[in-house]
C-alpha positions as CSV (number, residue, x, y, z in Angstrom):
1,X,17.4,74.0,-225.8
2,X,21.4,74.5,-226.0
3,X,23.3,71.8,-224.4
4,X,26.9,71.9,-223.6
5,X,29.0,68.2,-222.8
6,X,32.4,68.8,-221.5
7,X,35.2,65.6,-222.5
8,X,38.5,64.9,-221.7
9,X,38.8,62.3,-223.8
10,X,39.6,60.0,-221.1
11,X,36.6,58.8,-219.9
12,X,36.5,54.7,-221.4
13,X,32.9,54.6,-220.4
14,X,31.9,57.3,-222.4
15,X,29.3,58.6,-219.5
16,X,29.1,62.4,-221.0
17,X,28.2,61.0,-224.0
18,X,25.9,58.5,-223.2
19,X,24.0,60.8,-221.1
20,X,24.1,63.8,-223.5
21,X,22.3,61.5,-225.9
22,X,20.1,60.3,-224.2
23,X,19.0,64.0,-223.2
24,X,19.9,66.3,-226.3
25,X,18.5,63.9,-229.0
26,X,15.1,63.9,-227.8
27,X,15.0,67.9,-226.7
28,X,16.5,68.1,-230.1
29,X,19.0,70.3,-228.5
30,X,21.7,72.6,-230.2
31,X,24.9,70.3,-228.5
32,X,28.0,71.4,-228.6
33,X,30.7,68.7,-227.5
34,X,33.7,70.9,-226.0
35,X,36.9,69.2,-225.2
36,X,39.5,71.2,-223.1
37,X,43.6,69.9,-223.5
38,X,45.7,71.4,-220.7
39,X,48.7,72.1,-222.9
40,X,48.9,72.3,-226.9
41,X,51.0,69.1,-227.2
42,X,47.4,67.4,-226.0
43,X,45.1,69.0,-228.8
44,X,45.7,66.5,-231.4
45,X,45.0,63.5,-229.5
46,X,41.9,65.2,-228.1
47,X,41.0,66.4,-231.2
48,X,41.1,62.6,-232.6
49,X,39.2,61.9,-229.3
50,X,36.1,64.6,-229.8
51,X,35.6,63.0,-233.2
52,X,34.9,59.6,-232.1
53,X,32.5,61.1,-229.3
54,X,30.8,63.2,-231.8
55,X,30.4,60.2,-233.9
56,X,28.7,58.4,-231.1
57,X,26.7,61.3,-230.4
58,X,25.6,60.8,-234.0
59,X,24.4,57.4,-233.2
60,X,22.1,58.9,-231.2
61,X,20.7,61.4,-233.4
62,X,22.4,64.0,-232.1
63,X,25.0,66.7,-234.7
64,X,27.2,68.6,-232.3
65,X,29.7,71.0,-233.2
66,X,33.4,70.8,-232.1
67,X,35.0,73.1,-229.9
68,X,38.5,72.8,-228.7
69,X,40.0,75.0,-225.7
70,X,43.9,75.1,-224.1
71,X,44.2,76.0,-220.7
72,X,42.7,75.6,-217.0
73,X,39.7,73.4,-217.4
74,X,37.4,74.8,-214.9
75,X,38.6,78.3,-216.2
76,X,37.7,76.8,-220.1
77,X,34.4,75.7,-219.1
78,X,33.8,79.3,-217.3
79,X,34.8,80.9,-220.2
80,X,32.8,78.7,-222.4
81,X,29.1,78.7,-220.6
82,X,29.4,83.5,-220.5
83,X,30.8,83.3,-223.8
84,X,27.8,81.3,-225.2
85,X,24.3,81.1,-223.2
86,X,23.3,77.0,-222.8
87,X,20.3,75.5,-220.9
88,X,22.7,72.5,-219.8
89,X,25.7,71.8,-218.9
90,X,27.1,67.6,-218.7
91,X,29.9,66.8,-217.4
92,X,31.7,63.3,-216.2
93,X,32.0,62.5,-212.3
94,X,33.9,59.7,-211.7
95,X,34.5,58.7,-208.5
96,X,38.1,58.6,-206.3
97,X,37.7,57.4,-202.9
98,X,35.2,57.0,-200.2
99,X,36.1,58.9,-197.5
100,X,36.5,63.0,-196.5
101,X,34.4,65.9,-198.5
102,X,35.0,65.0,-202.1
103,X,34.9,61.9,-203.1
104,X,35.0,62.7,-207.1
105,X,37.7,64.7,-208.7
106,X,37.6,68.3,-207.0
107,X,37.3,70.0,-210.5
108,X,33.8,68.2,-210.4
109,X,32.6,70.3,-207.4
110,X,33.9,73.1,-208.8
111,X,32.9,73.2,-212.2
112,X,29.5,73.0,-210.9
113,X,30.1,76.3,-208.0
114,X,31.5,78.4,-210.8
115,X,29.3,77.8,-214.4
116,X,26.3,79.9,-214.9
117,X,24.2,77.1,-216.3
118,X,22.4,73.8,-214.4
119,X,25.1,70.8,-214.2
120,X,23.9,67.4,-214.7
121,X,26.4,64.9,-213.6
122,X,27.3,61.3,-215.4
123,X,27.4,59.2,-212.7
124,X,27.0,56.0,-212.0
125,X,24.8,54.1,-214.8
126,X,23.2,56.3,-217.6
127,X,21.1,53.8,-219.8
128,X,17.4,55.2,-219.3
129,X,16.1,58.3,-218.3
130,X,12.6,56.9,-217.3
131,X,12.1,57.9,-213.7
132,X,13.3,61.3,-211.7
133,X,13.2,62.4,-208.0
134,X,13.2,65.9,-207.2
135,X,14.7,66.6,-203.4
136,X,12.4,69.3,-202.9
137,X,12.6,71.4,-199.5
138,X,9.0,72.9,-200.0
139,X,9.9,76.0,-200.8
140,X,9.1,78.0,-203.5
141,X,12.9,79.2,-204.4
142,X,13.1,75.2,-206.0
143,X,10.2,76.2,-208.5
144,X,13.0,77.0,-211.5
145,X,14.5,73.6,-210.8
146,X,11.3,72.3,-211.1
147,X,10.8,73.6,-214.2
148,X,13.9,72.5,-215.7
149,X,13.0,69.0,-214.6
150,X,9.8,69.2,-215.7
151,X,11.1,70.1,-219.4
152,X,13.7,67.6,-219.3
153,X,10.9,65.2,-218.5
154,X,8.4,66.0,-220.9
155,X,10.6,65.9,-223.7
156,X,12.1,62.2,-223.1
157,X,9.2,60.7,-221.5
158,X,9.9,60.3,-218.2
159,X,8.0,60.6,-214.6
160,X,8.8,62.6,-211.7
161,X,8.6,62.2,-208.0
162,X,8.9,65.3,-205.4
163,X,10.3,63.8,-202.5
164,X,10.4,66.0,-199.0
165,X,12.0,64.8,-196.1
166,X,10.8,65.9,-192.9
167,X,13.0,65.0,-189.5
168,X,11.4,62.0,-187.8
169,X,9.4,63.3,-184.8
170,X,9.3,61.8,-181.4
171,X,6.7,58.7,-180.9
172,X,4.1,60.8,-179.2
173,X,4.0,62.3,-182.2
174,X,2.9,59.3,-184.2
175,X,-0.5,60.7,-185.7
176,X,1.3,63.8,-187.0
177,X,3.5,61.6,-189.0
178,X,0.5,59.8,-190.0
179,X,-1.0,63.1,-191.0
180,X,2.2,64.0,-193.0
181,X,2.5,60.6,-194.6
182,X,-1.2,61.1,-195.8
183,X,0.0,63.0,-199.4
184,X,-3.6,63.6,-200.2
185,X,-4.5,65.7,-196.9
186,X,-1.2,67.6,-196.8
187,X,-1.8,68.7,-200.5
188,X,-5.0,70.0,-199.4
189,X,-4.2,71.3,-196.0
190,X,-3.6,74.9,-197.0
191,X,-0.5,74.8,-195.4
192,X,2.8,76.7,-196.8
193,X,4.4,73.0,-197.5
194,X,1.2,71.4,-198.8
195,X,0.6,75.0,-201.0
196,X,3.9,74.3,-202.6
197,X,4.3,71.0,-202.9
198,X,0.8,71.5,-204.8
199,X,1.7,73.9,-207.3
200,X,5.0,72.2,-208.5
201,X,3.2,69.6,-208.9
202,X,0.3,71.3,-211.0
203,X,3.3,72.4,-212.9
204,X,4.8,69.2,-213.6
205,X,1.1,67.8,-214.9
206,X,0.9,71.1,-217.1
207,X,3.5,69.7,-218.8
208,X,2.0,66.4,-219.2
209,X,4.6,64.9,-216.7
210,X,3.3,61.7,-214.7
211,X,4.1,63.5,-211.3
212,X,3.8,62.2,-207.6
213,X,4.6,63.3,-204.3
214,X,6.5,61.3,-201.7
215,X,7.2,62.1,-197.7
216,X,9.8,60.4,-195.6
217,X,11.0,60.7,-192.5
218,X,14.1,60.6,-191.0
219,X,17.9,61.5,-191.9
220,X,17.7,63.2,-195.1
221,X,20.6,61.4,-197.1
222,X,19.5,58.2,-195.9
223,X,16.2,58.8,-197.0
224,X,16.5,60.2,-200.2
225,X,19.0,56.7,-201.5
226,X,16.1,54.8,-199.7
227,X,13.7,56.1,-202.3
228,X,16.2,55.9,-205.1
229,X,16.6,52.4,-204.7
230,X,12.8,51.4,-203.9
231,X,11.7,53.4,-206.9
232,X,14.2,52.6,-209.2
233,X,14.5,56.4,-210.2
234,X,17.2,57.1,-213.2
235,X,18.1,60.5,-212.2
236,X,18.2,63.0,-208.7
237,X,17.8,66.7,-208.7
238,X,19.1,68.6,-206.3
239,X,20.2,72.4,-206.2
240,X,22.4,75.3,-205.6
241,X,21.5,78.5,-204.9
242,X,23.2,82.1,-206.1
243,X,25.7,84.1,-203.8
244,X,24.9,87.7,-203.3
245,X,27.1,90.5,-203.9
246,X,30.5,91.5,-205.9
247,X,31.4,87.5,-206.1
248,X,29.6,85.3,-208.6
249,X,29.5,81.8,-208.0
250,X,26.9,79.3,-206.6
251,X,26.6,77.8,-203.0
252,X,27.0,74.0,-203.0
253,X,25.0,72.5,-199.7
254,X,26.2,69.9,-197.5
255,X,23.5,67.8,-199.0
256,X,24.5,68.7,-202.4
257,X,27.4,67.4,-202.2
258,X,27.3,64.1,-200.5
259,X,24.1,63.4,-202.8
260,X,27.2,64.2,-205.9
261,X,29.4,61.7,-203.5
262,X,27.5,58.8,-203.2
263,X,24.7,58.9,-206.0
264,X,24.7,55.6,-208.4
265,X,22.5,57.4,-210.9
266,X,23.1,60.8,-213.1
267,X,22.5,63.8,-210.7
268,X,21.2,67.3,-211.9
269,X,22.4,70.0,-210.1
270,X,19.7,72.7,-210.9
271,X,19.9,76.1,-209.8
272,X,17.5,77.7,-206.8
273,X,16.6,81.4,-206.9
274,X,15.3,82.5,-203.3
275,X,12.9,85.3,-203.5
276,X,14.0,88.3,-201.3
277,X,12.0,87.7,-198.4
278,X,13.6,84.5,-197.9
279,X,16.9,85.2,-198.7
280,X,17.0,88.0,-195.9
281,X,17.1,85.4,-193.5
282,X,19.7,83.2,-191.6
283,X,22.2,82.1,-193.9
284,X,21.4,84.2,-196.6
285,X,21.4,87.3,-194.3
286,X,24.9,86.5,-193.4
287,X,26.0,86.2,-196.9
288,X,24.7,89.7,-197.7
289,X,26.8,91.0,-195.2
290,X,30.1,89.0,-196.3
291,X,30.2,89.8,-199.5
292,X,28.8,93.4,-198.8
293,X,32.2,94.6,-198.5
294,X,33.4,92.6,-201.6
């Protein structure tokens, strides 16, 4: 595995650090620690900067190489991730507010809309990495996030949950909740969600990954912090999915997004591939068509 962190040097937590430890040391990754200064007259300092990082990296059992970059930082990163193929990129979040779309820095969200690799996000506290919850739609286009998770997993000992929210049904309705609540019938219903939800979870266990599946219902957001905080879990997974056509970059949900606004806990932001059938529907149909012209 080949990890990227990205540092400014600024952050007095150290979050990107912390977290790349605790993730490249036991995948015995191939880390590089990239620091980016926005005009020469910042290089030395930053310089000065990646060297105490690296040397905490150390403490972890972790050797990075140095790289130093002048310019845009998102444009730095970009150039970075296509100039040199890594597994994972980690990069800090911190937060700036609490109110309207973005409540990080904007480079945040759009590091993570324009770098080929999966993101995983320092945010909030990084001290274990015991616990995951993968917010898994059902679908099979969330199988390479899966994986990645699964990986990630296996390699620093940690259990996974794949949680699916389903939209909370009227009260007449109360025995079909009952029905979906019942893991152990829907996994062996033969039904497209309980077929899926099966095999990632058969994929997970491959791996020798403690693995469970959880169903809430309700308001999705709501739900998924609901089962972060009951469970305790140390890290969410989400995902993006690939535009189509002349214009490369990755489509950042609503969801997505306010999971990156509000989570406590590291996010990874792993990428979705749709297979074509799906992805010649609704949305996706539509983005065929807008960038058909590109």
């Amino acid at each position: 595995m080949r990890i990227l962190i990205c540092s400014d040097g600024t952050d007095p937590a150290d979050k990107p650090i912390q977290l790349g430890g605790l993730v490249a040391a036991p995948c015995q990754a191939e880390t590089t620690l990239l620091g980016i200064a926005e005009t020469s007259d910042e290089e030395s300092p930053l310089r000065i900067a990646l060297e105490s990082e690296a040397e905490k990296l150390r403490g972890y059992g972790v050797s990075p190489e140095l790289a130093l970059r002048t310019g845009e930082p998102i444009r730095e990163i970009l150039h970075q991730t296509t100039e040199n193929r890594y597994d994972l990129t980690i990069i800090g979040a911190r937060r700036k507010g609490t109110t309207g779309l973005y409540w990080r820095a904007e480079k945040t969200y759009e590091v993570i809309k324009a770098i080929p690799t999966p993101v995983m996000l320092a945010t909030g506290a990084c001290e274990t990495l015991k616990s995951f919850v993968v917010c898994t739609g059902g679908k099979k286009y969330i199988d390479a996030a899966v994986e990645l998770t699964g990986n990630l997993a296996a390699a620093v000992g940690a259990s996974v949950t794949l949680l699916h929210v389903m939209a909370e049904p009227p009260a007449i309705y109360a025995d079909m909740v009952r029905l979906e609540e019942d893991v152990e019938r829907l996994l062996e219903s033969g039904s497209e969600l309980g077929r899926n939800l099966l095999a990632q979870k058969a994929s997970l266990e491959k791996l020798g990954v403690p693995t469970q599946v959880r169903i809430r219902h309700g308001l999705v957001l709501s739900q998924i912090f609901a089962e972060v905080g009951a469970q305790k879990h140390d890290l969410i997974v989400t995902g993006s999915s690939p535009t189509r056509g002349a214009l490369t970059h990755y489509i950042m949900g609503d969801l997505t997004r306010s999971i990156v606004n509000r989570a406590n806990v590291p996010v990874l932001v792993a990428r979705a591939v749709k297979s074509g059938e799906e992805a010649s529907r609704g949305f996706w149909a539509a983005c065929k068509q807008l960038f058909a012209s590109s």
